[in-house]
N, C-alpha and C positions, 0 to 999 in steps of 0.2 A: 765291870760287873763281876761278882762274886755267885756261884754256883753252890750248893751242898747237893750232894746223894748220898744215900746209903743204899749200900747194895749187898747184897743176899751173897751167902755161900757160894762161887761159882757162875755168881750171876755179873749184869753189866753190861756193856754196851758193843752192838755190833758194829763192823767197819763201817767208820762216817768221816767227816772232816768237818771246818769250822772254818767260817768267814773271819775270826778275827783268831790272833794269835793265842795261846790258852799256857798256862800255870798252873800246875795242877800236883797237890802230894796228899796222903793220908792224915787225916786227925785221927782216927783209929784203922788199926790194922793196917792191912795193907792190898796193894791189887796188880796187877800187871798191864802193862799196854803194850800192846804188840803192831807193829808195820813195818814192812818192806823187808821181812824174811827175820828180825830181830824183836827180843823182848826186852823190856826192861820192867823191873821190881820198884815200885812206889810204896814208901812208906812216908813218919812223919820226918824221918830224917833225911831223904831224898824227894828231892821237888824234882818235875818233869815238863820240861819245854816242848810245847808242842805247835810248831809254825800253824800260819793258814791254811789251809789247803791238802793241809799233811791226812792221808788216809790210816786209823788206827784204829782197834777195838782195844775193849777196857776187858777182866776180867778179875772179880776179886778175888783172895784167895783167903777165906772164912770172908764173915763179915766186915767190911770197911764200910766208913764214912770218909769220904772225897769231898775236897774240897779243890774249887777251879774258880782262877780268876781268868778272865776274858777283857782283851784292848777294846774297848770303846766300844764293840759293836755287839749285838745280837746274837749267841751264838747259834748256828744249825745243828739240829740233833737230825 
């Protein structure tokens, strides 16, 4: 399953996890995801692996458009 957001200046997603395993980089801009003490910087040129279960928040930094694929399942927001 394939995901888009766009998300606001500053805006984005607070700490959640996902039943299935997620892939996730920028088609514009870019955003951060942050867990378990470490962030990392998403853009179009870096993709980000994000297990199941894995607790993270997203935060953009300007406007991004995210794009996220998801394994077979459902994801939970």
């Amino acid at each position: 399953m394939a995901v888009d957001s766009v998300i606001g200046d500053g805006g984005g997603f607070r700490p959640h996890s996902h039943r299935a395993h997620q892939l996730t980089w920028a088609i514009d801009g870019s955003f951060s995801i942050g867990a378990g003490g470490a962030t990392w910087l998403v853009s179009a040129r870096v993709g980000l692996w994000v297990p199941a279960g894995f607790v993270h928040d997203v935060v953009a930094e300007g406007q991004a458009f995210m794009r996220s694929l998801y394994s077979g399942l459902t994801p939970a927001r």
